[in-house]
C-alpha positions in Angstrom: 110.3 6.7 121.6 112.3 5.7 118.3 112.0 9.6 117.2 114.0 10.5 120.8 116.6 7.7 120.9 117.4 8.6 117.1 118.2 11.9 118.0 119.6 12.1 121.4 122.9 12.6 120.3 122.4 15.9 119.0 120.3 16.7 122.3 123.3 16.2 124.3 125.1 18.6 121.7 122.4 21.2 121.8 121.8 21.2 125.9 126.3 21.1 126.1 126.7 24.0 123.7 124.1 26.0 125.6 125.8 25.1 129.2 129.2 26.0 127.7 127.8 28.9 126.4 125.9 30.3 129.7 128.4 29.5 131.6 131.3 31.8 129.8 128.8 34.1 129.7 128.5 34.5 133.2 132.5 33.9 134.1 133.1 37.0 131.8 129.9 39.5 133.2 130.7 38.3 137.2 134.3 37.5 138.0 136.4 40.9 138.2 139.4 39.0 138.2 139.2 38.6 134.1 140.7 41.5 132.6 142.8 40.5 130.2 142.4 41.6 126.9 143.7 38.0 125.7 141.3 35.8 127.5 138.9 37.5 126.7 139.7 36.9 123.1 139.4 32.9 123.6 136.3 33.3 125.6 134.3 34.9 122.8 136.0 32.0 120.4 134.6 30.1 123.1 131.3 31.0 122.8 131.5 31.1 118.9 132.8 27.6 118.7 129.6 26.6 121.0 127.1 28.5 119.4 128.6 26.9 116.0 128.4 23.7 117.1 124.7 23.7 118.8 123.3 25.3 115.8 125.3 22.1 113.8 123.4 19.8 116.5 120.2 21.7 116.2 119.9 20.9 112.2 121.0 17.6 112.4 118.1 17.3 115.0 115.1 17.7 112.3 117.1 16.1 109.9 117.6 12.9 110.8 115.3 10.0 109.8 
């Protein structure tokens, strides 16, 4: 139970950065009404920024003590 409650916090990182993720994903495949060239631009930023930050959350997982 100690291993868990240490590492929650990067859990909740890991499991946000994915939702974040999956759900730009699906806003730019399903809704027609993005077309702009520019928001695209900051959606994929987005999804970098997430994917950044999970993969942060994902090493601090197995490296905390």
């Amino acid at each position: 139970m100690e291993y868990l409650r240490k590492r929650m916090k990067f859990l909740l990182i890991i499991i946000f950065s994915v939702a974040i993720i999956l759900f730009v994903q699906y806003e730019m495949n399903y809704d027609t009404n993005i077309n702009l060239k520019k928001v695209r631009v900051i959606m994929t930023i987005l999804k970098i920024a997430c994917g950044g930050y999970g993969l942060y959350g994902l090493v601090q997982f197995f490296r905390v003590k």
